[in-house]
N, C-alpha and C positions, 0 to 999 in steps of 0.2 A: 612477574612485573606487577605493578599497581595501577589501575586502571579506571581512570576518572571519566564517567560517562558524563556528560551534562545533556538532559534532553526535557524539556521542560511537560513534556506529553506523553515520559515513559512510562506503560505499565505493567501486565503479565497474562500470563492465562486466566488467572482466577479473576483480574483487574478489566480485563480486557484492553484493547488496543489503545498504545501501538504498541503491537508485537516485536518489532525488530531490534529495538533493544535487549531487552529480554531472553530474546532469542541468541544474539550474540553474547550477551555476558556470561551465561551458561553454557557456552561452547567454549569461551576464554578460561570459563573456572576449569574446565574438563581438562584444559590444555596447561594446565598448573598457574595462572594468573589468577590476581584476587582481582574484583570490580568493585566498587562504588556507582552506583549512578546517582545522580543530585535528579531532582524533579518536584514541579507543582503538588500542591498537595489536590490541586481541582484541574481538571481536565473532560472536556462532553463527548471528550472519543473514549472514554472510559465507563461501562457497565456499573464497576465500582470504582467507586475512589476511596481514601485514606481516611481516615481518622486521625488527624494529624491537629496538637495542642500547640506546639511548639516548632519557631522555625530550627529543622537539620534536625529533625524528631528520627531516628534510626529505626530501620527495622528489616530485619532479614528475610528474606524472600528463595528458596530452593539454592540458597548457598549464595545471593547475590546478594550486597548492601545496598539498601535503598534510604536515601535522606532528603527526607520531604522541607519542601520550604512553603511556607503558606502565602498564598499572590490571593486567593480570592475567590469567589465563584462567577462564572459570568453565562449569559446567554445571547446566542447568536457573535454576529462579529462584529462589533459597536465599540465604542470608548471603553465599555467595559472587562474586553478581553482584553485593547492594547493596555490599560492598566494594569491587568495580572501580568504582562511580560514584562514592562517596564520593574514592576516589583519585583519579579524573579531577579531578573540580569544586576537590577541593584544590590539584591539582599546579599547575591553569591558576589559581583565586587568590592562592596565594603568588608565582606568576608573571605576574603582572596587569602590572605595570611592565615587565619583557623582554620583553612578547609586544608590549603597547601600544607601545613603542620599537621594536621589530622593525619591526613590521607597519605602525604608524599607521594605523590603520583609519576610515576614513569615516561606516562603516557595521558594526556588531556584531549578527550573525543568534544567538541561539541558539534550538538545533533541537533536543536531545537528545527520545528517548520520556521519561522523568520532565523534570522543572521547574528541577531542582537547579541546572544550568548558567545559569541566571540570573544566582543571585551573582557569578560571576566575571565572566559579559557584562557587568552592571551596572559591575561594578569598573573594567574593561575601557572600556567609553565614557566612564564619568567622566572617568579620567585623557587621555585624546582627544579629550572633545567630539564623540563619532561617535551616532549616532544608533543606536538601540536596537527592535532588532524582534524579538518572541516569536512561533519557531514553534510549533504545537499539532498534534503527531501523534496521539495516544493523548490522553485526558484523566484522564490521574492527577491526583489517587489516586481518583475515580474509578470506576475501572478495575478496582483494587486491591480494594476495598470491594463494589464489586456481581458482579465477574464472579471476581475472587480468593478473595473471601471474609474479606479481613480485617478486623477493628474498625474502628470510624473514631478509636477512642482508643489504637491501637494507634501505639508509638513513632516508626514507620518511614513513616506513613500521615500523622499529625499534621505531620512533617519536612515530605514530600512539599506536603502543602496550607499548608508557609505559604511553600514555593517557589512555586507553583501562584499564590498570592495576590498576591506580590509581584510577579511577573513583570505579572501584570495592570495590577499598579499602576504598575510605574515602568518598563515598555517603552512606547516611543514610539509602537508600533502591533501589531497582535496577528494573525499571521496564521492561520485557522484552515485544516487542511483539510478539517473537517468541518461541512458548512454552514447548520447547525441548534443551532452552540453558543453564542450570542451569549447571549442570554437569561442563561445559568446563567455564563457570564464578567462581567457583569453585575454580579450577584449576590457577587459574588466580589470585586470593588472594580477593575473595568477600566470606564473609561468609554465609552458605549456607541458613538462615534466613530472608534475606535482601532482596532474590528473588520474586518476582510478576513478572508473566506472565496475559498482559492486554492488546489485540488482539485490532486489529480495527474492525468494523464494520457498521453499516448505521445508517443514520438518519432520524428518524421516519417523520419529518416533510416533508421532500425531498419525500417522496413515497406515502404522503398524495394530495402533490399538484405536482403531474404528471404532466411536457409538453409531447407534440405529437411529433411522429416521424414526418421527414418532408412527405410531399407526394410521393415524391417522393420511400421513401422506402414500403410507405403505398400500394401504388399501384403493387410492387415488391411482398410483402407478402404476400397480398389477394389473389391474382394470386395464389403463391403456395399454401396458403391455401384452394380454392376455390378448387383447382384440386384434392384435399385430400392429399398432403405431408406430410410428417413426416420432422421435419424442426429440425437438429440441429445445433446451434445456438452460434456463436463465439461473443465474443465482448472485443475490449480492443486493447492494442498496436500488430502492426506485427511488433516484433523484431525477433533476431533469438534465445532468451533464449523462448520465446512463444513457441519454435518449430510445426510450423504451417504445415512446409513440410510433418511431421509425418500425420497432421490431412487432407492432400493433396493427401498422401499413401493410406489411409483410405477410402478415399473419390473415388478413381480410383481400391478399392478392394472389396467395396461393389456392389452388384449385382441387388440387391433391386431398381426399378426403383423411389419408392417412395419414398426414401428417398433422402432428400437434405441437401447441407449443405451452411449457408449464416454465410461468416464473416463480421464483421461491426467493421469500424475503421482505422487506419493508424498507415504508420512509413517507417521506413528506407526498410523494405524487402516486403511491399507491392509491387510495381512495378515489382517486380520480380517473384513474386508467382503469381500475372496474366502473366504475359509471360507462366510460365510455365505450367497454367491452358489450355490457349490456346496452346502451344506446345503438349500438351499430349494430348488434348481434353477430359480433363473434363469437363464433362456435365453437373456432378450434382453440382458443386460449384458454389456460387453469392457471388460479393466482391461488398458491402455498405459502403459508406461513413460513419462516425464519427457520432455518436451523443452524444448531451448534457447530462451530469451525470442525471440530471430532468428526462431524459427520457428514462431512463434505462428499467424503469417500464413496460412502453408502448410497447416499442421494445420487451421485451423477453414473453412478452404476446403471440406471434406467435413463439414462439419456445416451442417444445418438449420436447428439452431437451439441457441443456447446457456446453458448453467441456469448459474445463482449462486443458492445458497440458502446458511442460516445454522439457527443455533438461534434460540428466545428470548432477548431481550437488551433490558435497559431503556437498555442503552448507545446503542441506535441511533435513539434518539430525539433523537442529535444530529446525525443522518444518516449516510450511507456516504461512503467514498470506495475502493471497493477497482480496484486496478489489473487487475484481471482482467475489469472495467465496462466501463475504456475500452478494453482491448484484445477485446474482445467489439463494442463500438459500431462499432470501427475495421476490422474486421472486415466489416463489412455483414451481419451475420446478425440475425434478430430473439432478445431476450434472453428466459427466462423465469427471472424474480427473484421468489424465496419470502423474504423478507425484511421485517421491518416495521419501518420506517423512515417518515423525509419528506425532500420533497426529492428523490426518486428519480430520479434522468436518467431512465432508462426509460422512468418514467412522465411527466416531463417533454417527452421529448422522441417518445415515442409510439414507440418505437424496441422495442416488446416487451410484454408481459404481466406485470404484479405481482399477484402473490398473496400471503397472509397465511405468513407459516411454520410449520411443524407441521403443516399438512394435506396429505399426499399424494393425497387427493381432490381439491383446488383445482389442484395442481400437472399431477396426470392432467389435469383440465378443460384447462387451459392449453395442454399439450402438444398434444392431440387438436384443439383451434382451431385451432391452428398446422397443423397434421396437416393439416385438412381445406382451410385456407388455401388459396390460389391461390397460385401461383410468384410471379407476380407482387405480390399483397399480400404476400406475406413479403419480397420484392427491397425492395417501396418501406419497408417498416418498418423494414428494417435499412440503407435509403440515408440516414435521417431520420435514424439515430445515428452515422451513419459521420462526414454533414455536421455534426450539433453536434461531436463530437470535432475534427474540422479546423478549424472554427472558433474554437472557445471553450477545448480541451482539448488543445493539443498545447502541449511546452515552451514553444516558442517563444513564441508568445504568452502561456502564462502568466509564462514569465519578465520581461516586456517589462513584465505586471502590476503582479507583485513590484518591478522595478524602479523603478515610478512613486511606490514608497516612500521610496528611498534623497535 
């Protein structure tokens, strides 16, 4: 089949994220379908971006079509980004006819983080007769409204929800990947049939062909490990929805000399949370640098046990799906998730300890169980998430999912 991705933020391995397009169209091509994705030529979740002269500029990517449209560059989330979407969704509507002629599509995915890209998908299968599937990254507006802070009567938010609306109504199936948001789609005018909840997860090949930490952290590690530590083990963005201070509280309430805690990675509140390591003088925390997705592998080999925690957030009561979940599961370590959500793998799958977030008391409890755990109970708790991931949560299979739609 012919297979129109529309995701305005899609990129690759070499591009960097977001991955899950990418991820899926190369598991479609494996299964004898051709892709297209349509996408910005700028994106700030992407390492690289395109070199892109012309709008629907083509270029082949490990067997997938990619065709860049140019919206712009922007920074931060101001006037400036909603201008690159508004460019986007228009450039591919006024071009509904050349693309549907190009491509003749099967099947029309649209995926953008907002809704907007609907219109044009919708445009798009009309004139083709392809079937129409709404993906659900983010739930704008949302998103916007509860964690942004803006009006609900504000100009930009009202837009947003009556893409949001539409999309429910007149895609052919709604894929979510959050899997506790049926109910409030629902409510929104999608009928309750149309629903699929279809999570992200890892790629088997990535954890096959491991890179190395650099030496530098190698040398960091063995140390603790060499001395006998108990190593729990952060990895991913320091933003402030991470809530890292919580895991800092933690860190300065535990008594335990043996136990440590190493974050690995960046962002905006790193620099800050070492200041404040060194101000308090916590001893037991170590802040590493960044490493490569490849070596996710390698790195959490020397950990114990692995933390995801969050802020408050009335958003997560549509559940989680963060990629640093599965790649924790896949891992074989047991997880400690401060997060309040439903639907927890974790907790699902018994793969780890969930606690409430905000309490760095629960979180100490948590760690210190694990602590006192047997080698053994920790091996089988992080076997039990490794096996749901190979089962349920690797591409492959998900895409094989997604594809029981088209």
């Amino acid at each position: 089949m012919n297979i129109l991705l529309i995701n305005h933020y899609a990129g690759s391995t070499e591009m960097g994220m977001e991955f899950r397009p990418y991820y899926f169209a190369r598991e479609w091509i494996r299964m004898g379908h051709r892709v297209t994705i349509v996408s910005g030529d700028y994106s700030h979740l992407r390492v690289k971006n395109p070199e892109v002269k012309k709008d629907f500029q083509k270029e082949v990517i490990d067997g997938i079509q990619y065709c860049w449209v140019k919206t712009g560059r922007y920074e931060g989330n101001g006037v400036k980004r909603a201008g690159t979407m508004f460019r986007f969704v228009y450039k591919l509507w006024v071009n509904a006819e050349r693309i549907a002629n190009s491509i003749k599509p099967d099947v029309v995915i649209t995926s953008s983080t907002y809704p907007l890209d609907t219109f044009a998908g919708q445009r798009i299968a009309k004139l083709t007769g392809a079937r129409l599937i709404h993906e659900v990254h983010d739930m704008w507006p949302a998103t916007l409204i509860e964690l942004g802070g803006m009006k609900k009567y504000n100009p930009f938010v009202i837009l947003m929800q009556l893409g949001e609306n539409s999309a429910y109504r007149k895609s052919d199936y709604i894929v979510s990947i959050l899997p506790c948001a049926k109910e409030y789609m629902v409510k929104h005018g999608m009928k309750a049939e149309k629903f699929v909840n279809i999570q992200n997860g890892i790629v088997l090949s990535e954890w096959e062909r491991q890179e190395k930490i650099p030496e530098k952290h190698q040398k960091v590690l063995n140390r603790l490990k060499e001395d006998g530590n108990f190593i729990v083990g952060y990895f991913g963005g320091h933003a402030l929805s991470n809530a890292l201070d919580l895991l800092l509280d933690t860190a300065k309430g535990i008594s335990i000399p043996g136990i440590k805690f190493v974050l690995v990675g960046n962002g905006v509140e790193k620099p800050r949370l070492i200041r404040r390591v060194q101000d308090e003088k916590i001893e037991n925390v170590i802040f590493l640098d960044p490493v490569g997705k490849a070596a996710i592998g390698d790195l959490t080999k020397y950990f114990d046990c692995s933390y995801m925690g969050s802020l408050k957030s009335s958003l997560y009561r549509f559940g989680i799906s963060f990629n640093k979940m599965y790649d924790s599961m896949m891992a074989g370590k047991p997880i400690v998730c401060a997060i309040d959500t439903q639907e927890c793998l974790v907790e699902k799958y018994k793969c780890g300890i969930v606690v409430k977030s905000g309490k760095p008391s629960d979180i100490q409890k948590a760690i210190e169980q694990l602590y006192n755990s047997s080698e053994d109970e920790r091996k089988a708790m992080g076997q039990r998430g490794k096996d749901a991931v190979l089962k349920y949560y690797n591409y492959t299979i998900l895409a094989e999912e997604f594809g029981k739609l088209f």
